[in-house]
Backbone as JSON Lines, residues from 0, in Angstrom:
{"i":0,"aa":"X","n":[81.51,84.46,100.34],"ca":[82.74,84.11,99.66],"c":[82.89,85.03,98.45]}
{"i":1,"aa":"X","n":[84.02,85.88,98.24],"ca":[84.07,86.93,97.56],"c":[84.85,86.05,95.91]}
{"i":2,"aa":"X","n":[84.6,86.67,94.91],"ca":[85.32,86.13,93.78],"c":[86.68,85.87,93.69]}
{"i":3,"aa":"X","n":[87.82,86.45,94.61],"ca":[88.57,86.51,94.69],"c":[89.39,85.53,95.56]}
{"i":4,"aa":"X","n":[88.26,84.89,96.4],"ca":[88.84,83.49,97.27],"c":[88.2,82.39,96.53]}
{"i":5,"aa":"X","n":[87.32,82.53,95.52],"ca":[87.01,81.56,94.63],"c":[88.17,81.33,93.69]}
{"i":6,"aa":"X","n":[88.62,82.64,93.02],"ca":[89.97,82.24,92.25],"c":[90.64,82.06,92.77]}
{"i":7,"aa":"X","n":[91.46,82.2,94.09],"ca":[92.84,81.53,94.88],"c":[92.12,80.09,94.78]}
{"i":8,"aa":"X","n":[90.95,79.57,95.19],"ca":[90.52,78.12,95.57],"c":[90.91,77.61,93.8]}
{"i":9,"aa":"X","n":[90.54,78.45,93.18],"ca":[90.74,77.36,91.35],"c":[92.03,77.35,90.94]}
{"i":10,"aa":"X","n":[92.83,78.57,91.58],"ca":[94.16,78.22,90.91],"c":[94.86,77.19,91.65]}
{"i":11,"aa":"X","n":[94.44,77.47,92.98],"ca":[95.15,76.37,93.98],"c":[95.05,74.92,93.24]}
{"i":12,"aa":"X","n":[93.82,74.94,92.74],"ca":[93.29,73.62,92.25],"c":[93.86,73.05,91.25]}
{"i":13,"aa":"X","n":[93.97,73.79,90.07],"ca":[94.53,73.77,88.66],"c":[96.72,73.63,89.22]}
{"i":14,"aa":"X","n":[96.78,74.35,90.15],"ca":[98.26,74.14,90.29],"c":[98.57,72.47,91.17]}
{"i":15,"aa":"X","n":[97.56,72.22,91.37],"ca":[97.87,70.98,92.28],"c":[97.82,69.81,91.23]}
{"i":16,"aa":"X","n":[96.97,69.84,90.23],"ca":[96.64,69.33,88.92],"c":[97.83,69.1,87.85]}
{"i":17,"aa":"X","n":[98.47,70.49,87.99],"ca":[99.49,70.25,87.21],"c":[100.52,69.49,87.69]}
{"i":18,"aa":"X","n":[101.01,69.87,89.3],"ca":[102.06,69.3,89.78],"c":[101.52,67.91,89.71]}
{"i":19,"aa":"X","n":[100.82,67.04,90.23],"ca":[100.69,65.62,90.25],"c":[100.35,65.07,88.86]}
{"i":20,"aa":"X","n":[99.93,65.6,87.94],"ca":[99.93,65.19,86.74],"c":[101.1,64.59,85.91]}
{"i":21,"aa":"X","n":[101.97,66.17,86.23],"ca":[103.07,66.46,85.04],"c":[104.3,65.4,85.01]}
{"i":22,"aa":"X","n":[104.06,64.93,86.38],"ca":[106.12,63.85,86.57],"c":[105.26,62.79,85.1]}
{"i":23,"aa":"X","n":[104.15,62.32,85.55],"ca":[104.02,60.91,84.93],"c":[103.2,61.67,83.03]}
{"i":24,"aa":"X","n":[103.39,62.14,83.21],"ca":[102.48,62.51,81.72],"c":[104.04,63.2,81.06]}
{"i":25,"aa":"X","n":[104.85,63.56,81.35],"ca":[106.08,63.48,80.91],"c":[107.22,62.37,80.79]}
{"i":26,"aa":"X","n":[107.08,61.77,81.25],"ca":[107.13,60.52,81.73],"c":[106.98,59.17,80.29]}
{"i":27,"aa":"X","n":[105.43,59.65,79.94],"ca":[105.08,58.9,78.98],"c":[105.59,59.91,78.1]}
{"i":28,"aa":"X","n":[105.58,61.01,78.07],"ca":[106.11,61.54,76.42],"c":[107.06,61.56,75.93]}
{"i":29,"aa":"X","n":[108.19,60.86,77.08],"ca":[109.36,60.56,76.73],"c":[109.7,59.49,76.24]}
{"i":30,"aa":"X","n":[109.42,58.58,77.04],"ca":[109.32,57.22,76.29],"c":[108.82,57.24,74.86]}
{"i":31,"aa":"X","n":[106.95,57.49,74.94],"ca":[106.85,57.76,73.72],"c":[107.69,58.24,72.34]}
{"i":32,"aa":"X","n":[108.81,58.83,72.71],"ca":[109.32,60.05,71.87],"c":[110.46,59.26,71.33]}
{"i":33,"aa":"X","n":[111.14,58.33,72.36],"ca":[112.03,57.5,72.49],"c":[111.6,56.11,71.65]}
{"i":34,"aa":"X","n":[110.32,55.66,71.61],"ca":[110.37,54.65,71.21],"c":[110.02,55.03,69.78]}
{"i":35,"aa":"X","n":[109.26,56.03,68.9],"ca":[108.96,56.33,67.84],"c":[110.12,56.88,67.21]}
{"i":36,"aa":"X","n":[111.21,57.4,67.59],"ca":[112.15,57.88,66.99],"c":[112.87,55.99,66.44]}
{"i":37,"aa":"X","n":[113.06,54.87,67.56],"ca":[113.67,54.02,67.19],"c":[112.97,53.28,66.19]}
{"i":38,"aa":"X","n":[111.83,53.45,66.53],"ca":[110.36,52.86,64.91],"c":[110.85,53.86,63.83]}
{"i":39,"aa":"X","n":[110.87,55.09,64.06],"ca":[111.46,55.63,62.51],"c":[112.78,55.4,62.16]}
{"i":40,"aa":"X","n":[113.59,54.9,62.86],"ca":[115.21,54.47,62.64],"c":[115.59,52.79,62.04]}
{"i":41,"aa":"X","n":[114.67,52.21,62.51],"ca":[114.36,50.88,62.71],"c":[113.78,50.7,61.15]}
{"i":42,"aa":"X","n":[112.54,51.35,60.93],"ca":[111.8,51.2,59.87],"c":[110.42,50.25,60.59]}
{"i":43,"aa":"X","n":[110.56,49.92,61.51],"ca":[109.23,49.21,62.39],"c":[108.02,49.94,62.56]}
{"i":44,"aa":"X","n":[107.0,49.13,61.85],"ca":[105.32,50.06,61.51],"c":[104.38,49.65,62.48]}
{"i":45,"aa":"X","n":[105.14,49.04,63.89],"ca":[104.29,48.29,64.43],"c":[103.18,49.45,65.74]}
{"i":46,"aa":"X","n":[102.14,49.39,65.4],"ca":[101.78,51.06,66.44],"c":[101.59,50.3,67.93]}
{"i":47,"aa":"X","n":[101.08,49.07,67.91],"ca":[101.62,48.51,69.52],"c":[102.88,48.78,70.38]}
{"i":48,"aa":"X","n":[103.59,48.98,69.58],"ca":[104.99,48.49,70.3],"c":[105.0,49.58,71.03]}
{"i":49,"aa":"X","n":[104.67,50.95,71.48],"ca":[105.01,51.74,72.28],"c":[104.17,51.23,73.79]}
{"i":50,"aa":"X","n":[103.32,50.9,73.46],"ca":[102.35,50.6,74.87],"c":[102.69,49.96,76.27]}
{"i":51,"aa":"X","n":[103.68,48.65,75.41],"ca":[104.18,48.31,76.88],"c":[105.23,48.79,77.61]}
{"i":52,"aa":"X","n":[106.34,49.94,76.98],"ca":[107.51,50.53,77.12],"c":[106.5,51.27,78.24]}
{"i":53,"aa":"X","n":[105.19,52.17,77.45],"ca":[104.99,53.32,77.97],"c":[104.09,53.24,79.75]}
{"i":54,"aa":"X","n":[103.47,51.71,79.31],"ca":[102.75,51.61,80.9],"c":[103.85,50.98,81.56]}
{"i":55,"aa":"X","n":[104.8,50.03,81.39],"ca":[105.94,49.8,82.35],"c":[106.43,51.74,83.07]}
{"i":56,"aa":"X","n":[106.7,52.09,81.91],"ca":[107.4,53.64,82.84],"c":[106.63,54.28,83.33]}
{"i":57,"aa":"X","n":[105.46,54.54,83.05],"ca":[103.88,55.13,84.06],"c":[103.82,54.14,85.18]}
{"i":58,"aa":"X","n":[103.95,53.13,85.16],"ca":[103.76,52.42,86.9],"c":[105.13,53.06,88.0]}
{"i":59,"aa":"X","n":[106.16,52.32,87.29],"ca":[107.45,53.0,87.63],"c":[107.84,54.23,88.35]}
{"i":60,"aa":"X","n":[106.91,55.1,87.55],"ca":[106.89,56.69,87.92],"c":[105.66,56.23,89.4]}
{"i":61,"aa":"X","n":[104.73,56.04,88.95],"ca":[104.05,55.7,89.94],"c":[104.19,55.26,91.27]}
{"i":62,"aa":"X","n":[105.04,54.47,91.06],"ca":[105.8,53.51,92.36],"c":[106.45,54.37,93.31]}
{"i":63,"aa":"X","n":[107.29,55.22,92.47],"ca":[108.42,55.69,93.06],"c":[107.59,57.34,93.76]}
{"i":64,"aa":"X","n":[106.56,57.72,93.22],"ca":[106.3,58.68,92.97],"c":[104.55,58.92,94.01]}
{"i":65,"aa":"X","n":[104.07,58.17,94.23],"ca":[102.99,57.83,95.04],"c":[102.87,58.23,96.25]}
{"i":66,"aa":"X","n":[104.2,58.15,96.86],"ca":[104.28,58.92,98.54],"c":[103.82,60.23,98.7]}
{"i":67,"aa":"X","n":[104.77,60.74,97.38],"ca":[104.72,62.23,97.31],"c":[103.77,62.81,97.17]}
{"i":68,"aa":"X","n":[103.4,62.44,96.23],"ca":[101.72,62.66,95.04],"c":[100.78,62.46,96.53]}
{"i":69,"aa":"X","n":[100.3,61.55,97.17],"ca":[99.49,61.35,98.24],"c":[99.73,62.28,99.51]}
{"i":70,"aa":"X","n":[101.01,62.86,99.5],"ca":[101.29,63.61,100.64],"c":[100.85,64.96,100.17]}
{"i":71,"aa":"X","n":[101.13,65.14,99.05],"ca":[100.72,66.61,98.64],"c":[99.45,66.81,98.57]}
{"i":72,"aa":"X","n":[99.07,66.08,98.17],"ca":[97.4,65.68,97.88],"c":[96.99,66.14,99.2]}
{"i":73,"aa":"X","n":[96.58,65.53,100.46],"ca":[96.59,65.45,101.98],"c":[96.87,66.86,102.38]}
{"i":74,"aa":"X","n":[98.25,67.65,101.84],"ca":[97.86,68.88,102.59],"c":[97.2,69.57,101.86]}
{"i":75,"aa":"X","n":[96.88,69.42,100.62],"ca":[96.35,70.79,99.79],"c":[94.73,70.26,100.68]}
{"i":76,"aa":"X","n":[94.15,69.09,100.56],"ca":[92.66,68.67,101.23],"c":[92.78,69.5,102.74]}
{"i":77,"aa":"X","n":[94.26,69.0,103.33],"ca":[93.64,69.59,104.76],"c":[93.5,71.57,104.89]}
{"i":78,"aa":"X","n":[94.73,71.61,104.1],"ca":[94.15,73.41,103.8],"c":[92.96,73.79,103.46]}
{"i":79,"aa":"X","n":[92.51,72.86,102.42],"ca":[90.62,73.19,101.77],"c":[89.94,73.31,103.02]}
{"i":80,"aa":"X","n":[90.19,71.95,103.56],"ca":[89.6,71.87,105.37],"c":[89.1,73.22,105.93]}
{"i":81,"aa":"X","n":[90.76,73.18,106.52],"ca":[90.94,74.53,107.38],"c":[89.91,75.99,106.51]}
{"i":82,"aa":"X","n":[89.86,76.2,105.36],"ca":[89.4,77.4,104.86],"c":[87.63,77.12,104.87]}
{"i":83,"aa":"X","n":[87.5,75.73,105.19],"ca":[85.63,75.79,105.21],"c":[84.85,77.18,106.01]}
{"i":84,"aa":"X","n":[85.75,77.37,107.19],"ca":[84.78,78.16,108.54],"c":[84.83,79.66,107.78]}
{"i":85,"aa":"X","n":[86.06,79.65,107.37],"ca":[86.39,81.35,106.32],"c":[85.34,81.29,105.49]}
{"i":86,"aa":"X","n":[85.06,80.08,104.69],"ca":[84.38,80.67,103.19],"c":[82.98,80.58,103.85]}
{"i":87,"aa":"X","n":[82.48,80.26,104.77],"ca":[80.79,80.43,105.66],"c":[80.93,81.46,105.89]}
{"i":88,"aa":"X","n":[81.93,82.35,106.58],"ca":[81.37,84.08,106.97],"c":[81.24,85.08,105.38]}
């Protein structure tokens, strides 16, 4: 296995990372962003109050978002698959 199918295998990796990461980790930084702007508008010091906004919209995302995330997941594994017999010669 030459260095060069090691780095296609890490970026593959790191890009699959980002895509299933990013819907829901944006997700929360919005909310987040959303609910601290209304705490600084509000004048509310309460540091709980973002938590349940922020895991209601992380499941949410989740819900809706789980098919996909699992399907993508599935082919990037079955490609790893397929490349086992390549990376033995």
């Amino acid at each position: 296995m030459s260095i060069g199918q090691i780095s296609s295998l890490m970026a593959g990796a790191i890009t699959q990372i980002l895509l299933l990461s990013a819907p829901v980790l944006l997700v929360a930084l919005v909310v987040g962003l959303v609910i601290s702007i209304l705490q600084a508008t509000t004048s509310i010091q309460e540091q709980t109050l973002t938590f349940v906004p922020k895991i209601t919209a992380i499941m949410l995302t989740l819900m809706f978002l789980i098919g996909w995330m699992f399907t993508s997941l599935g082919e990037y594994t079955t490609a790893l698959f397929e490349l086992i017999p390549e990376m033995a010669r």
